[in-house]
N, C-alpha and C positions, 0 to 999 in steps of 0.2 A: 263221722265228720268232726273237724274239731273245731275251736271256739270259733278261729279265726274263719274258718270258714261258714260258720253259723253267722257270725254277723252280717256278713256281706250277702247273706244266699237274698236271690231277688224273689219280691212279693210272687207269690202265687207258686211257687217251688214245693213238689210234695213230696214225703219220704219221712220218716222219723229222724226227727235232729233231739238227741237230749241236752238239756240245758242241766249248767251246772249252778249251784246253789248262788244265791247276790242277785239276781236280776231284780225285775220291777214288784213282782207277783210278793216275791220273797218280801220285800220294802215294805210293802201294804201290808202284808201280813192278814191277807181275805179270810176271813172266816165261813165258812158253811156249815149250817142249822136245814134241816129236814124235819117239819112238823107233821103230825096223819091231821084228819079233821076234826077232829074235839081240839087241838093247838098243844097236843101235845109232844113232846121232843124227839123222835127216833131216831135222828142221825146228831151229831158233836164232832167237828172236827177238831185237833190241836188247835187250831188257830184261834177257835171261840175258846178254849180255857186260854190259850193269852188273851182275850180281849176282856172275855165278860169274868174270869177269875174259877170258874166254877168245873170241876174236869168234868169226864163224862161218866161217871160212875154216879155223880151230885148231881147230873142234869138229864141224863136218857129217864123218860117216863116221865118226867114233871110237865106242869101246863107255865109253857114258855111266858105266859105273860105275869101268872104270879112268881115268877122263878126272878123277869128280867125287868120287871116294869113297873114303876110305884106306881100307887093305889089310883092315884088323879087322874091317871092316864091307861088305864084297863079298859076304860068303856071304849075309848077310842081306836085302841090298839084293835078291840073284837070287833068292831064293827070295819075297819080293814081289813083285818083276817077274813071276814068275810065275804066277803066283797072279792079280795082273790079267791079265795076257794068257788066262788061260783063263776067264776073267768071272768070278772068285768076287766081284767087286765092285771097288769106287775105294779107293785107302788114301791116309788123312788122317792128317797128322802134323807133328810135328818131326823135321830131320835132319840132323846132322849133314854137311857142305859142306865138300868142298876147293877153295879158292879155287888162281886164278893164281899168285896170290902166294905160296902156301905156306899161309896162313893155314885157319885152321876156323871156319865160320861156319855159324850156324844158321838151318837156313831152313825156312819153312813150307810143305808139300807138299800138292795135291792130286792124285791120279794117279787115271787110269782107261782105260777098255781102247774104243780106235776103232775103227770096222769102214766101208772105203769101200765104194763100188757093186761093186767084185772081187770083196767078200768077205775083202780082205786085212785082217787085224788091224795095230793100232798103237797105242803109250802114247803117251798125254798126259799130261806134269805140268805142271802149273802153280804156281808159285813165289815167292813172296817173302820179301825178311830176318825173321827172326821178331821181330826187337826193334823192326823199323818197324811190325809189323800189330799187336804187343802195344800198342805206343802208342796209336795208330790207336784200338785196342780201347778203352783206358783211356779215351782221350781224349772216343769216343763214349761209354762209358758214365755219365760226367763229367760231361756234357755234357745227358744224359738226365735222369741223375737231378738237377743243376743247375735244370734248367726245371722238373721238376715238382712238385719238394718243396722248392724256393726260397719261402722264404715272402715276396719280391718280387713283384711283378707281370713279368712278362715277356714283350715279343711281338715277331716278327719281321717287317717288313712288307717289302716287295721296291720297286723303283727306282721302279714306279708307284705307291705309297703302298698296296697292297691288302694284309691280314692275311695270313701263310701260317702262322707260329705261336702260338700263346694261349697263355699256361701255367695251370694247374687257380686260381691266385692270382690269376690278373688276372682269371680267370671270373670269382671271387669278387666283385673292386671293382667291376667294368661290371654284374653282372648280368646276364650272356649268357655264353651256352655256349661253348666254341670252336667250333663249328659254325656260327654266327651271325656268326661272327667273321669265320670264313674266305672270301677271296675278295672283302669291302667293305673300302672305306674308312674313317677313323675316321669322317668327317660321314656314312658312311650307313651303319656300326653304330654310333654316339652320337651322332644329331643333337639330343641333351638335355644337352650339353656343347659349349663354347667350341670346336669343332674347326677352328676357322678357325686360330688360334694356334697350335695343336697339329700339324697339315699344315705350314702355314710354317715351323715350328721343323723340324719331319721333312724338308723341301725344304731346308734352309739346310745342315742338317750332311750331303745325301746332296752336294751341289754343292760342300761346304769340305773335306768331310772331319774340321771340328773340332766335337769335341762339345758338347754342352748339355748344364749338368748343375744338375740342383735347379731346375728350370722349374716354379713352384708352377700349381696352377689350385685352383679352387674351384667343388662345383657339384654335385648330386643326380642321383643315378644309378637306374636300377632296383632295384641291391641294398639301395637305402635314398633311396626315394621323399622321406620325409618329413622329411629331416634333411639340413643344408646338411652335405658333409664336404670335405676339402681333399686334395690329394697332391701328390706333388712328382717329376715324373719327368725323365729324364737320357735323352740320346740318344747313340745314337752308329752309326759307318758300318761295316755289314759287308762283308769283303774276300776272296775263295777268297786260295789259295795265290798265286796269280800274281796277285795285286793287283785283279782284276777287280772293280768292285762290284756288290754281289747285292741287299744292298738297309740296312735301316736296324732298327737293336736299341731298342726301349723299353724302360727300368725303371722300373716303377712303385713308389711307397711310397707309404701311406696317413700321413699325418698330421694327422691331424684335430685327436687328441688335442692333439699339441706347439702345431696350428694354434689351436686353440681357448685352447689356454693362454696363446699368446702376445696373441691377440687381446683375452683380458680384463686381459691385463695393460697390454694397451696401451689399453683404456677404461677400467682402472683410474688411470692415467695421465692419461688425456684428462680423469677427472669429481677427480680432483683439481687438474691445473693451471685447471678452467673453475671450481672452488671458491675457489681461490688469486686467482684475476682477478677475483672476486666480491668477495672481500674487498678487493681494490684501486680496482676498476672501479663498485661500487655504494654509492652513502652518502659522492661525493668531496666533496658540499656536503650543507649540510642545508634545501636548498629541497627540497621536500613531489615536486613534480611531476619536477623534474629526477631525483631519486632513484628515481624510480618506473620514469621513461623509460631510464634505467640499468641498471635489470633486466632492463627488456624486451628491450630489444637486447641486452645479453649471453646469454639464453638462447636468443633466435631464430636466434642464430648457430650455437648448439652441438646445440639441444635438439628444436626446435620448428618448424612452416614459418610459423604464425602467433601469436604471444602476447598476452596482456593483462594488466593490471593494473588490478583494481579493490578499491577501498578502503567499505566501510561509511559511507553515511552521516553515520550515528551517530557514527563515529568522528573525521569534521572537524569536526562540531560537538561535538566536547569530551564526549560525551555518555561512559560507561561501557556496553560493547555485554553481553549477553543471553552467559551463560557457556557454551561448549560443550555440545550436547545440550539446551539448553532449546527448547522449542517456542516455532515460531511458526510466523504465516500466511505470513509474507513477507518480503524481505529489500529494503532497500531500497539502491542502491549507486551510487558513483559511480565513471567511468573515469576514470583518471588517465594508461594510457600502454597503446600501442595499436601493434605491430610486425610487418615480414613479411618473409622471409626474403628473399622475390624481391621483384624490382617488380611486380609480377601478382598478388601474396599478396592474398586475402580480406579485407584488415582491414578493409575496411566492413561484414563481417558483425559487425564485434564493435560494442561501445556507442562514440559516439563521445565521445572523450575531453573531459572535461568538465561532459558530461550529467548528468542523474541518470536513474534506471532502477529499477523495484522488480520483482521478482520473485516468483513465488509456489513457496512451501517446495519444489512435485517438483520445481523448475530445479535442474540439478547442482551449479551455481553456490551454491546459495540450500541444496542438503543441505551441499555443502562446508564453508561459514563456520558453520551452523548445527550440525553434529557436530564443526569441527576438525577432520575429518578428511579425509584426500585422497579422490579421489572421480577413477577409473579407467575410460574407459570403452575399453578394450584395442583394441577393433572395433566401430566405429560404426557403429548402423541409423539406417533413416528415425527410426523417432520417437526415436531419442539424440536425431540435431540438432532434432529442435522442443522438445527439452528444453536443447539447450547454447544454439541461436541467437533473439538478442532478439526476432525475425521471422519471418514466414513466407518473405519473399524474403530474409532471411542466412539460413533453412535451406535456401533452394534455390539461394544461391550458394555454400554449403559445398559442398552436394552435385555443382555444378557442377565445381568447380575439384578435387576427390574426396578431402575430408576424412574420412578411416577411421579414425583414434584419437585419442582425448581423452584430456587429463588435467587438472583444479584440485588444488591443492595451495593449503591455510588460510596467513596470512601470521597468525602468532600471535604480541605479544611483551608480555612483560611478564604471561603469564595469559591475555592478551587477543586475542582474535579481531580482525583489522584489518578483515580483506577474501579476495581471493584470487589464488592467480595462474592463471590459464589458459593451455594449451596446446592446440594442434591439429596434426593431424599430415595434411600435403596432395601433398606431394611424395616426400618420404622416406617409404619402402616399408616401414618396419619398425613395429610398432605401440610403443605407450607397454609397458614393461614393469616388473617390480617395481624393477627397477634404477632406472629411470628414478623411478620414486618416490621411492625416497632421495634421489637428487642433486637431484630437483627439490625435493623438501623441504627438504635441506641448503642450497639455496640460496635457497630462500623462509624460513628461520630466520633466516639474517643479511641480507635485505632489511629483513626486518619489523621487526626492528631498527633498523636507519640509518632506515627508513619511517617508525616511530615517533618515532626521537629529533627526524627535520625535521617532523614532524604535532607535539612540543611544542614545539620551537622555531619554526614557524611562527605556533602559539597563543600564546608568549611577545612572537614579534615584534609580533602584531594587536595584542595586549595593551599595549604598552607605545606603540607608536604612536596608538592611540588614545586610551590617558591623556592621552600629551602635547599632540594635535593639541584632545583637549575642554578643555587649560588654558590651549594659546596665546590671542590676542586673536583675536576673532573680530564681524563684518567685519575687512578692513584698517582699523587706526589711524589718523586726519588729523588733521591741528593744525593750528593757524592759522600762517600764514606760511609752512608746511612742504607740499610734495607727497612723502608717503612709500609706499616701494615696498618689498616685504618678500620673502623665501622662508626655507620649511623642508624642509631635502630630509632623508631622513632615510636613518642608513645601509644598505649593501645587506645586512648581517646584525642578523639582531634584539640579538647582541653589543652595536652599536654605537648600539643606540636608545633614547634617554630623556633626555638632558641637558643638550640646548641648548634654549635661548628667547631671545625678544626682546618687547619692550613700546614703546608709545606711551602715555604717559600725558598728558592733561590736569593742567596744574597752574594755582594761581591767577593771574591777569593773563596771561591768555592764550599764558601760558610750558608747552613741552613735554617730560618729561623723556623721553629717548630711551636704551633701556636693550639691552643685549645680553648674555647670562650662559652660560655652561659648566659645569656640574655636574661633576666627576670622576667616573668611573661612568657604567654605563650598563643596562640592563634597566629592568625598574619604577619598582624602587628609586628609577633617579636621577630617575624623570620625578617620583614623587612629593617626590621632595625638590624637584627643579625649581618643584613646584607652590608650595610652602610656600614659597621665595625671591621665587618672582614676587610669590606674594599678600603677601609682608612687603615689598616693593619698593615696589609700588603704595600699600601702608599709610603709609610714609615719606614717598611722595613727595609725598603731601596736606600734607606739612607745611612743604611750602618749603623744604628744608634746602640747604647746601651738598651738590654731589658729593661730598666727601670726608666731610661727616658721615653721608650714607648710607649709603656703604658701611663706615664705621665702626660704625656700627648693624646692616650686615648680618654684618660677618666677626663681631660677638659672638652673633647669631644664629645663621650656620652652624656653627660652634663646640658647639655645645649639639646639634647634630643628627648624634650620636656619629660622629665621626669623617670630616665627609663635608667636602669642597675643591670651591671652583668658582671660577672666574675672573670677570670681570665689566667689563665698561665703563658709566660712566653718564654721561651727559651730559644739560644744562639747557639748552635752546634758548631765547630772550628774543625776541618778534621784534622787539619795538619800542626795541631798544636793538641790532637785528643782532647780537647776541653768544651765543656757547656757550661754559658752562664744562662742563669734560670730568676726570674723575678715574677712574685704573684700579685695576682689584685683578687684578694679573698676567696681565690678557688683552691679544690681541695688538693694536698702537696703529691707532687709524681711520686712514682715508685724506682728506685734503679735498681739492678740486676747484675752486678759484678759478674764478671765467668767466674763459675765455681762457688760462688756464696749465695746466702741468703737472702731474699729481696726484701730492701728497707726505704719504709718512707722517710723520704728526704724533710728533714728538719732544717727549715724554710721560714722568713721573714713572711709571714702571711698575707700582710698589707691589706688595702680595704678594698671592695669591690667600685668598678669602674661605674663613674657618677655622683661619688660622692664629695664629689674635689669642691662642689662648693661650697660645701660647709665650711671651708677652712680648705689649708693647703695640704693636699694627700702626698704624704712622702710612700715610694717603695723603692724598696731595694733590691739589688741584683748579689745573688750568689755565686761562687765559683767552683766547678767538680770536673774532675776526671773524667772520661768516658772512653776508655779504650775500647779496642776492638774483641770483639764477643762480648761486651757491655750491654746492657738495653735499659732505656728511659720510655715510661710506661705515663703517658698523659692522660685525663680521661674526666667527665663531669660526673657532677654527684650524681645524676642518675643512675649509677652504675651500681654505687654503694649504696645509700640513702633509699629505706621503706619506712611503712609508718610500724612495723612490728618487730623488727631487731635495735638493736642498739647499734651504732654505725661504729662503736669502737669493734665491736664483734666481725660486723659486714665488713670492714678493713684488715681484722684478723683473717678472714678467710680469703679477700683479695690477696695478700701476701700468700698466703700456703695455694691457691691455685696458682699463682705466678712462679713459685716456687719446682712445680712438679718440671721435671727435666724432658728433655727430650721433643719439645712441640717446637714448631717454627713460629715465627712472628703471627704469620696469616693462622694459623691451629692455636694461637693463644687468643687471637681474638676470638674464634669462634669457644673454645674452652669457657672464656668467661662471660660473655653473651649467655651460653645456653647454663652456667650455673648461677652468678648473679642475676639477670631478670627472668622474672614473673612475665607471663605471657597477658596480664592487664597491669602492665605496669604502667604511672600515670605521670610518666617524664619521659625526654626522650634521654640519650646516649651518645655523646663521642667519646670516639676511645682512636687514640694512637699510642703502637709502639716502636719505638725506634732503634734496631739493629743495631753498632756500629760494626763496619767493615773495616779492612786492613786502608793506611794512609796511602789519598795520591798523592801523585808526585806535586813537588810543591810548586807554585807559579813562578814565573822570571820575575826578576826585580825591577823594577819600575827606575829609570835614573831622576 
C-alpha cells in the first residue's frame, strides 16, 4: 500500500500498512523499560538511551530506581512500583528523571503490571520527555481547534487529489457535508465548479513544492444556487517531519463581497470611459447618417451584439414630432445605421438602412419614441420578437441566432423625440439591466444631440443649395461664337454653401457678357445676396456698359446690402470683332488658352472687391484681349485653387499644366479639374466657366 493510500485508509480497515519513518510515534520518541519484580531492568529500548542517556549494556540488570531516580524520591517511586506489581492498576504521570548526565528531566509515564504465559509478573513503563508530548499536545490541540472554528475554508487532500479533511467553513462555501467530501475528488464533489483549474493548480504545487496563493475562481455552488459568488483560494504542500509528502492544504476565502465591489467599479469605469468615447467618437461631423452610424458602432462594441438607429420620419422632413405621451396609431421611421458585433450578427433582422418602415403603437419601438421613454425587455419571449422584429422571418432569425434581451432607449433633444436606439442582446449571456438603462440613455442623450445638430445642419445645407442651384442659370448658357462649359460643386459642409455663381448673358450684337462672382459668406444668407447680384448684373448688362462701369454699378449696390463683400470677374466677349474686355473686383485673374500655346494667367488690374466703394471711391478697370477662334477663357472662384495646405502660387501652377494637357473638350476640362483640384471635404464651394471661342458670325445689318 503506499503512503498515499495509508492516509486515507478509513478507521477500522485491517491488513498490514507499513509506515515510514516521521510519523507521530517517531516525534515522541516513546521509550519502553520492562522491569521483573525486585524493579530490576530486563528489557532498554533505543528510545530510553535517548531519553534517560544510559545504553542498554549500563542499564539491563540494574534496580531502575537507583539507576533513574534521586535519592528523595526512591521511597515513593517503590511504593508505586508496588502497587502496580500487585494489579491495583497502571500509573500515569509526570516524573521526575535522572539523566546520565546529571541532569533532571521530566518525563511522562505510563506504567502497568505484565503477566507472561508463567504467570511471572513484569512492569512496563512507557516514556517520553514531557516538554515534547506537552508540545505535541499543544500543537494538536492547535491544530484542531485551527480547522474548525477558522472562519476560512480549509481541506486537506492527499497526493491523489481525494479530500481527507473539510473544515465545518468550507461545508459552508461547497454546500456539502464533510462526509460528501471525503474520499472524491474536487470534479466529483463540485462538478458545478471550474475543477479542471483547481486539480491543475493542486498538481502543480504538490510536483514544485511552491505555493499558489489568491487563485480567484467564480461560480455557484449549492450553498447559493442562485447567485454568482467568488473566492480566492491558496494552496500549498504538506510535509510529515521527515519531508515526505502526504498530500496538499486548501484555503479557501469567500470574496464575493470585495469581488463584487471591485467588479462595479471596474463597470463603473468601463460605462464611463464608453461615455468619454461618446463624447469623442459620436457627432465627429455633422453629416446626419455618419453620426448615426457612429453610435452604432460604439455601442455594439461595449453594449450590444446587434444595434440600430432609427430616426422619425417626421423628424427629416423638418416636421415638429407629437410630444411624449401623445397618442397615436403608428409611428412611422426611418433607419439610419444598422451594426453587429460579429460577422454572423442578425442585422438583417433590423430595417434596412434607408428605408422607411411604419409601425403600429404595440411595436416596442413605436411605445418607446411615443412615451420617451426607455422601453426594457430584460428576457425575451416569442411574442417580444413579433413585437421588436419588422417581420416574421427577422422574428425567426432572432430567435434563430438566440436573441434573449432587448432594450430601446428615446433619442430626445431639444424637448423632442428624434427616434430611437435599439439594442439586442444574442451572444452575450447577461440580460439588458437597470444599469444598462442609464448608460444606454446617457448615451442616446449626447447622440441625440450631435443627431440633431447634423439633421439641422443638413436641413441648412438642402436649404441653401437649393436656393442657390434655383438662381443659377438654367439650361447651360450659349452664345454666339462661344462653346460654353460650366460647373458648381458645392462645398462638403453646408458652412461652405451659398456664394458663388456664374452667368452667360446675351447682350446686344450678339456680344456675351461672361460673369463669375464670390459672395463673402456663406449659408442662406450668401445665396440670397448671391441672388440679388446676379439679378442686378443681368439688369446692367442689358445696358451695354463697359466692364468696369458694371461693376462700378455693382460695388455701390453691394455696399447698400449691410455689410456684405464679394469678388467678381466680368468680362464682354464681341465675336465679330474676336475681342474680350475683362475687368475685376478682387477676384482671382482668368486663365486664356491661345490655340497652340501655353495657358497664362491673364495679368489684370485686380481692383477691390464689390462693397467696398464706401470707403472712398473704388476705381476698376477694364482690359482689352484677343480671343480668336480655338482660344478659351477659363473663369473660375478661388475655391478651386485655394486650401489651407498648398501654397496657392503652387495650386495655380498646377491649374495652368492641367489646362494645359491637349486634347479634352470644354465639358472634359471641367470634369479634369474638378476631380484633380478638389478635395472631396472641401470647405468652399466652386464656379468654373470655360469659354470656347468658335468661328465669326455673320455680322449684323447696319442700323441707319
Amino acid at each position: 500500500m503506499t503512503a498515499s493510500e495509508a492516509f486515507r485508509a478509513a478507521p477500522g480497515r485491517t491488513g498490514v500498512v507499513p509506515s515510514e519513518a516521521g510519523g507521530l510515534l517517531d516525534v515522541l520518541s516513546v521509550a519502553a523499560v520492562v522491569l521483573d519484580t525486585e524493579g530490576r531492568i530486563t528489557l532498554w529500548s533505543p528510545q530510553a538511551q535517548g531519553l534517560f542517556g544510559w545504553s542498554a549494556e549500563e542499564a539491563l540488570g540494574r534496580y531502575a530506581a537507583t539507576l533513574l531516580v534521586a535519592d528523595e524520591y526512591v521511597d515513593m517511586v517503590l511504593e508505586l512500583f508496588t502497587k502496580v506489581m500487585k494489579g491495583a492498576g497502571s500509573w500515569a504521570g509526570v516524573f521526575p528523571i535522572r539523566h546520565k548526565d546529571g541532569s533532571t528531566r521530566l518525563v511522562e509515564f505510563r506504567n502497568m503490571r505484565l503477566v507472561d504465559e508463567h504467570g511471572a509478573a513484569y512492569a512496563l513503563g512507557i516514556a517520553c520527555d514531557e516538554a515534547v508530548l506537552r508540545g505535541v499536545e499543544r500543537d494538536l490541540a492547535l491544530s484542531v481547534r485551527l480547522v474548525t472554528q477558522s472562519p476560512l475554508g480549509l481541506a486537506v487532500l492527499d497526493t491523489e487529489l481525494h479530500y481527507v479533511l473539510v473544515n465545518p467553513k468550507l461545508e459552508q462555501i461547497n454546500g456539502l457535508t464533510s462526509e460528501k467530501h471525503l474520499g472524491l475528488t474536487p470534479h466529483e464533489a463540485l462538478p458545478f465548479l471550474d475543477t479542471d483549474v483547481i486539480e491543475a493548480s493542486m498538481r502543480q504545487v504538490l510536483d514544485t513544492g511552491v505555493p499558489l496563493l489568491d487563485q480567484y475562481g467564480v461560480g455557484r455552488t449549492p450553498a447559493d444556487p442562485h447567485r454568482e459568488r467568488a473566492w480566492s483560494g491558496s494552496y500549498y504542500r504538506l510535509e510529515d517531519p521527515g519531508g515526505r509528502v502526504i498530500g496538499v492544504a486548501l484555503v479557501v476565502v469567500d470574496v464575493t463581497d470585495s469581488y463584487r465591489a471591485a467588479r462595479e467599479a471596474a463597470e463603473a469605469r468601463r460605462r464611463l470611459d464608453l461615455i468619454a468615447r461618446a463624447s469623442v467618437a459620436v457627432g465627429t461631423t455633422l453629416d446626419l447618417e455618419r453620426t448615426a452610424r457612429e453610435l452604432a458602432n460604439l455601442v455594439v462594441a461595449d453594449l450590444a451584439d446587434v444595434t440600430s438607429v432609427d430616426v422619425l420620419d417626421s423628424v427629416l422632413e423638418g416636421e415638429v414630432t407629437p410630444a411624449p405621451g401623445a397618442d397615436a396609431e403608428q409611428a412611422h421611421f426611418r433607419a439610419l445605421a444598422v451594426a453587429g458585433a460579429y460577422e454572423t450578427a442578425p442585422i438583417g433582422a433590423a430595417d434596412p438602412v434607408g428605408e422607411r418602415t411604419t409601425y403600429p403603437a404595440d411595436r416596442l419601438i413605436a411605445r418607446c419614441v411615443s412615451t420617451g421613454r426607455p422601453v426594457l425587455a430584460a428576457h425575451v419571449t416569442a411574442p417580444d420578437l413579433a413585437r421588436i422584429a419588422p417581420s416574421a422571418d427577422a422574428a425567426e432569425l432572432l430567435a434563430q441566432e438566440g436573441a434573449h434581451s432587448y432594450l430601446a432607449v428615446p433619442l430626445i433633444a431639444r424637448g423632442q423625440v428624434l427616434g430611437a436606439l435599439g439594442l439586442i442582446r444574442t451572444r452575450n449571456p447577461l440580460p439588458f439591466d437597470h444599469d444598462d438603462v442609464t448608460l444606454a440613455g446617457e448615451l442616446a442623450i449626447r447622440a441625440a444631440i450631435a443627431i440633431d445638430n447634423a439633421r439641422w445642419y443638413q436641413h441648412a445645407t438642402d436649404t441653401a443649395l437649393t436656393l442657390q442651384r434655383y438662381l443659377l442659370p438654367q439650361p447651360p448658357p450659349q452664345a454666339a461664337g462661344l462653346q460654353i462649359a460650366y460647373r458648381y460643386q458645392p462645398a462638403a459642409a453646408a458652412s461652405g454653401i451659398g456664394g458663388d455663381w456664374f452667368d452667360a448673358i446675351p447682350q446686344p450684337r450678339h456680344k456675351t457678357a461672361l460673369v463669375v462672382g464670390d459672395v463673402m459668406g456663406h449659408g442662406v444668407h450668401a445665396a440670397a445676396t448671391m441672388g440679388q447680384l446676379r439679378t442686378a448684373t443681368r439688369t446692367l448688362a442689358d445696358l451695354d456698359l463697359d466692364p468696369a462701369q458694371v461693376l462700378q454699378h455693382l460695388d455701390h449696390i453691394t455696399s447698400e446690402l449691410d455689410g456684405t463683400m464679394a469678388t467678381c470677374v466680368y468680362a464682354m466677349f464681341d465675336p465679330h470683332r474676336s475681342r474680350c474686355r475683362v475687368a475685376l473686383a478682387g477676384h482671382p485673374p482668368p486663365v486664356l488658352i491661345r490655340s497652340g500655346q501655353n495657358p497664362v494667367l491673364l495679368d489684370l488690374p485686380a481692383g477691390v472687391p464689390l462693397g467696398t466703394g464706401g470707403l472712398g471711391p473704388a476705381r476698376f478697370e477694364s482690359s482689352v484681349f484677343d480671343l480668336e477662334p480655338g482660344d478659351r477663357l477659363v473663369l473660375y472662384t478661388d475655391g478651386l485653387v485655394e486650401t489651407r495646405d498648398d501654397s496657392l502660387d503652387d495650386r495655380l501652377a498646377l491649374l495652368l499644366s492641367l489646362l494645359g494637357e491637349p486634347g479634352h473638350s470644354p465639358e472634359a476640362s471641367c470634369e479634369r479639374l474638378l476631380a484633380a483640384l478638389r478635395h472631396p471635404d472641401a470647405a468652399d464651394d466652386v464656379a468654373l466657366v470655360i469659354a470656347h471661342a468658335h468661328p465669326q458670325p455673320p455680322s449684323p445689318a447696319r442700323t441707319p
